[in-house]
C-alpha positions as CSV (number, residue, x, y, z in Angstrom):
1,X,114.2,94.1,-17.4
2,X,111.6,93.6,-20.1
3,X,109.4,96.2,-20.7
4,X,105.3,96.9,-22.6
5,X,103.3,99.4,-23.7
6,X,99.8,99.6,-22.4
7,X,97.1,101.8,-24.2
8,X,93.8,103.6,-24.3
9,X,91.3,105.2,-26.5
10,X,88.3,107.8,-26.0
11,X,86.3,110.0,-28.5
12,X,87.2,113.3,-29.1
13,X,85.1,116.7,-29.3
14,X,85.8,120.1,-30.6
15,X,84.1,122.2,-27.8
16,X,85.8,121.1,-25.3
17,X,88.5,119.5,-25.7
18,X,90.7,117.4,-22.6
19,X,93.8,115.4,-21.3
20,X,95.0,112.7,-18.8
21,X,96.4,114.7,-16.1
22,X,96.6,111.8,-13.4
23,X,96.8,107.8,-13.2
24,X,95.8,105.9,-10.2
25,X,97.8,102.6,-10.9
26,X,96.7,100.3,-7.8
27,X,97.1,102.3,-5.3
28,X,99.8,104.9,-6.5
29,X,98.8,108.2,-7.7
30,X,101.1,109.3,-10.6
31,X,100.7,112.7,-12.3
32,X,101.1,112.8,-15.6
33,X,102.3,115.5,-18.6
34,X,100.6,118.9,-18.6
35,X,101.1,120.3,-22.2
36,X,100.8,123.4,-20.5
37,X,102.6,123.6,-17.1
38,X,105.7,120.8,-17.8
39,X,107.2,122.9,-20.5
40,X,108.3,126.0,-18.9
41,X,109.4,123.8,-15.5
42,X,113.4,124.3,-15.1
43,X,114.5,121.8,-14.6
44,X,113.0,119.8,-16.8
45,X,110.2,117.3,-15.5
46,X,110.4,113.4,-15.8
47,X,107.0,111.5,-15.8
48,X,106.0,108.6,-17.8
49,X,104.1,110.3,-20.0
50,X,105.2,110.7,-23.9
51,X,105.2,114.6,-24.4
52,X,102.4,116.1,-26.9
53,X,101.5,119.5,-28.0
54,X,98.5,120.4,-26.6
55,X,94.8,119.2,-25.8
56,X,93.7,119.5,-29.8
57,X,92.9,116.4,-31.6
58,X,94.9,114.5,-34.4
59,X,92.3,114.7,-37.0
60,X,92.5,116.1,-40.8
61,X,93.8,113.0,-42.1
62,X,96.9,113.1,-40.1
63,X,95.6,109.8,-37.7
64,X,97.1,107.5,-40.9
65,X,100.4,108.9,-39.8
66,X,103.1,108.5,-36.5
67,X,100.6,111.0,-34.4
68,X,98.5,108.5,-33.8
69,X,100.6,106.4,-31.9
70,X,100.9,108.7,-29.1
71,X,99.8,112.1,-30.1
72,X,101.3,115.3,-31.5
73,X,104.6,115.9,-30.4
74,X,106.2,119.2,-29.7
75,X,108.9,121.1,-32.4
76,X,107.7,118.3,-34.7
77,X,109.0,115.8,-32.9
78,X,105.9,112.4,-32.2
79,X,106.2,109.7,-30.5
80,X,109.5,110.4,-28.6
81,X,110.4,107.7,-25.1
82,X,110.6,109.3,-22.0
83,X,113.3,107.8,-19.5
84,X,110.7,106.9,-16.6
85,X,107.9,104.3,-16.0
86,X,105.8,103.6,-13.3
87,X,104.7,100.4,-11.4
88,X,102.0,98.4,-11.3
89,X,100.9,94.5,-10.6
90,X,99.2,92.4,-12.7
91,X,95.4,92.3,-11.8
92,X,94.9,95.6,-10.7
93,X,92.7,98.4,-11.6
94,X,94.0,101.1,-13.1
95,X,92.1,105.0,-13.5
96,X,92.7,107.8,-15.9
97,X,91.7,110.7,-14.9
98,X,90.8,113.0,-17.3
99,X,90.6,116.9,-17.2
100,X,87.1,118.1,-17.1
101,X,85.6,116.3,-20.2
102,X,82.6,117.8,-21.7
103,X,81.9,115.8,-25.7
104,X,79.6,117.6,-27.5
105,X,80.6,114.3,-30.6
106,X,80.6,111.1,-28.8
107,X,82.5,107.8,-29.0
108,X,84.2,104.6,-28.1
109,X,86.5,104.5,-25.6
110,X,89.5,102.0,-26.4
111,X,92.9,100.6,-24.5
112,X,95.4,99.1,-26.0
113,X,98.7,96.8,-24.3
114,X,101.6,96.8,-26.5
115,X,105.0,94.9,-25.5
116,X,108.1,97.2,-25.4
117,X,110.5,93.9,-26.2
118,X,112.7,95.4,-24.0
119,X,113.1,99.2,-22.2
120,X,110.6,101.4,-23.5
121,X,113.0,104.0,-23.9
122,X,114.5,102.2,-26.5
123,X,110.8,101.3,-28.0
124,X,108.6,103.4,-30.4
125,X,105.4,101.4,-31.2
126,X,105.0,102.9,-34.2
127,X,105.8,100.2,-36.2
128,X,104.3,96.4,-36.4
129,X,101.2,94.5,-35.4
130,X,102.6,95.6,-31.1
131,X,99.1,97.1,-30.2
132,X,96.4,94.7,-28.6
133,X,93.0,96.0,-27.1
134,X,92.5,94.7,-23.5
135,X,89.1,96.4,-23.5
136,X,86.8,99.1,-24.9
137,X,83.3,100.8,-25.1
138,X,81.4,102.0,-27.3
139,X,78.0,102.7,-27.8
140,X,75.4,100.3,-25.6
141,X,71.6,101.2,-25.7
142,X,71.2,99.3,-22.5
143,X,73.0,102.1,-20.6
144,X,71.2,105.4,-19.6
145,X,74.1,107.1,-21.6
146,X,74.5,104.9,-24.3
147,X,78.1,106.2,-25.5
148,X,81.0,105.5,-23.5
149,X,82.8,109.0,-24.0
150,X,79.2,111.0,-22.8
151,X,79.4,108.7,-19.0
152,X,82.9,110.2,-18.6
153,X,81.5,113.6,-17.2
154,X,79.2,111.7,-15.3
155,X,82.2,109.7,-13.5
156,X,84.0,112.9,-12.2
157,X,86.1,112.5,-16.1
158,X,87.3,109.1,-15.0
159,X,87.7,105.7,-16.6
160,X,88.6,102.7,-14.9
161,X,90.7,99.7,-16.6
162,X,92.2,96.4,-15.4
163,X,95.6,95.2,-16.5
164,X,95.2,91.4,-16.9
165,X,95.9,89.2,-14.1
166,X,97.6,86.4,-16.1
167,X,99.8,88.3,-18.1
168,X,103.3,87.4,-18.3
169,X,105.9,89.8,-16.7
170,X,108.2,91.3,-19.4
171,X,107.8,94.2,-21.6
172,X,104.9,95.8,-20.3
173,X,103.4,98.6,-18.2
174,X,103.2,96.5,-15.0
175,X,104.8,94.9,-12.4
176,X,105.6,93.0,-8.6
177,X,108.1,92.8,-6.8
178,X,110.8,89.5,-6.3
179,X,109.1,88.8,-9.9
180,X,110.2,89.3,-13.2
181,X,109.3,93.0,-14.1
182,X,108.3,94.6,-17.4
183,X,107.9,98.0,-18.8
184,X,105.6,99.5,-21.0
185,X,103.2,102.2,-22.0
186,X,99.6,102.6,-21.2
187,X,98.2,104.4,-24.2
188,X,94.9,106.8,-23.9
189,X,93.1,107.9,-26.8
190,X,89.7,109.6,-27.3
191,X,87.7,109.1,-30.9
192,X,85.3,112.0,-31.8
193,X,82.5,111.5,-34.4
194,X,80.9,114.1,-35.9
195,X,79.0,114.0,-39.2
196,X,82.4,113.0,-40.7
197,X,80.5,111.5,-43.4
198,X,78.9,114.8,-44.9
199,X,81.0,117.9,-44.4
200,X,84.6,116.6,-45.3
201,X,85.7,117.0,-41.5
202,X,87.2,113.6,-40.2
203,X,87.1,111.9,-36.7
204,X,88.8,113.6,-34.1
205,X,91.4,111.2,-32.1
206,X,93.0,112.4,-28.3
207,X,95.9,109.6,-28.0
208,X,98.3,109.7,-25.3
209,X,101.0,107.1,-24.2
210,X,102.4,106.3,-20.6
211,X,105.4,104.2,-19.8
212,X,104.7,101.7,-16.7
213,X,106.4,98.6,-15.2
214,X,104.1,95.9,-14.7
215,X,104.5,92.8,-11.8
216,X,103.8,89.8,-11.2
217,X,104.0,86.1,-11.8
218,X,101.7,85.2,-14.6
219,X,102.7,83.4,-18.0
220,X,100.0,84.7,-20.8
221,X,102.4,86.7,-23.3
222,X,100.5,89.3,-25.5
223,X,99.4,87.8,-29.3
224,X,99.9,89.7,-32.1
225,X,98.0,93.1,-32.3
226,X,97.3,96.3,-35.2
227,X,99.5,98.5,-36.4
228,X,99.0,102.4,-34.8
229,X,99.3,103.8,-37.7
230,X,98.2,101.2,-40.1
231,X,94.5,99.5,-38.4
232,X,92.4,103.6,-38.4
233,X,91.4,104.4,-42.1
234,X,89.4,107.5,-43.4
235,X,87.1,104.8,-45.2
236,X,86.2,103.2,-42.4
237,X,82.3,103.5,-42.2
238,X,82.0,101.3,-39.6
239,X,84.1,102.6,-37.2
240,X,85.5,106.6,-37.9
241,X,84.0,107.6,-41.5
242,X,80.1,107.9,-39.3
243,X,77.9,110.3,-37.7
244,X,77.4,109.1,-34.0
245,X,73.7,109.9,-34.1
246,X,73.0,107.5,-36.9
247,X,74.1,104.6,-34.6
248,X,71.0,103.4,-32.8
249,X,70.2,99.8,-31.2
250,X,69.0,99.1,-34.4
251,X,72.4,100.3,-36.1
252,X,74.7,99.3,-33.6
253,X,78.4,100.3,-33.6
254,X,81.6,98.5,-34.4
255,X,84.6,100.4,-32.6
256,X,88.1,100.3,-34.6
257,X,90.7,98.4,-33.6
258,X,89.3,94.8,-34.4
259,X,88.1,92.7,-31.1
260,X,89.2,93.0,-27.6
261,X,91.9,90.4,-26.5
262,X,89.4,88.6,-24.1
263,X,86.7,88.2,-26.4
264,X,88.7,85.9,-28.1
265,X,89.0,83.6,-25.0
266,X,92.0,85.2,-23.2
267,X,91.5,84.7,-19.3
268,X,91.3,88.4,-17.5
């Protein structure tokens, strides 16, 4: 069984700040960690989820290190692979939802697809070039809220994704049956900006990573990606080192993370 990591990114806020507490992949409803509920559970809970602390941010220069992958871990302890994934096929949608969002410092949203090269227990992504962005949004004048993070409250704290219809069963977060299946990890990360460029505070980033099994019969394997940590830098003025109300139509803005997969000519 081969197994993937599939991931996502959002922009953070300080007033209110939020979680992925459900994810409807297809047409299966699968809850997900609560930082705040799971722990005290005996016995203890299996989801799919990668544990974290809380609902904070990574932020004060700690996004250069293994929290960014998935988040801050609990007793010190990031990034650590759960036992359990979750199901779905190729093509489908797939929709996080959130925990009443509210940004008061908007931001891209982001998701990332990262192979596991085998089971994702035995995976940690955060290492090597693994993570490839299958889609993202981040600020477009055209819509009547231009920045993605600012429509979530306005979708009931929702964001719909599709995992790509041609992509090659194996080490994933997607899968069908009679097929060759792969694991993986869906990763969810929100990116707050707010006037990180005059006050010394840095971008505030909500990751989060969740192990799936993705099916079907397609052949397009993943090409190489960025490195989580390694791609988000402090000195990145386009994309984190900003204040979100400098960018404008007329000073657009250029999310992290490089391009999406399918602008480069990948088939979704």
């Amino acid at each position: 069984m081969k197994a993937a990591f599939f991931s996502f990114a959002l922009p953070a806020v300080v007033s209110a700040h939020g979680f992925v507490q459900q994810i409807l992949l297809g047409n299966t409803l699968v809850d997900t960690w609560n930082p705040y509920k799971d722990p005290q559970k005996n016995p203890a809970v299996q989801k799919i989820t990668r544990v974290f602390k809380d609902n904070g941010p990574v932020t004060d220069g700690r996004f250069t290190s293994e929290e960014i992958t998935c988040n801050i871990g609990r007793d010190g302890k990031n990034n650590i692979p759960v036992a359990y994934t979750a199901s779905v096929a190729a093509g489908s949608a797939v929709k996080f939802y959130w925990t009443a969002w509210e940004s008061d410092h908007p931001g891209p949203i982001l998701t990332y697809l990262a192979n596991c090269q085998g089971e994702c227990s035995a995976f940690s992504g955060s290492t090597g070039n693994v993570w490839v962005k299958i889609d993202q949004a981040g600020y477009d004048p055209d819509e009547t809220v231009p920045w993605a993070s600012k429509r979530l409250p306005t979708q009931n704290s929702t964001w719909e994704v599709k995992i790509p219809s041609k992509l090659a069963p194996g080490n994933y977060i997607l899968r069908w049956p009679n097929v060759q299946h792969a694991e993986g990890r869906i990763r969810h990360e929100i990116l707050g900006l707010q006037r990180t460029n005059t006050n010394g505070s840095l971008a505030q980033f909500y990751p989060g990573c969740h192990q799936i099994t993705v099916t079907g019969s397609g052949t397009t394997q993943l090409p190489t990606g960025i490195a989580l940590p390694g791609a988000y830098q402090p000195d990145d003025k386009k994309s984190i080192f900003l204040e979100y109300r400098d960018i404008s139509a007329s000073n657009p803005y250029t999310p992290p993370g490089g391009p999406v997969w399918g602008d480069n000519g990948w088939e979704n």
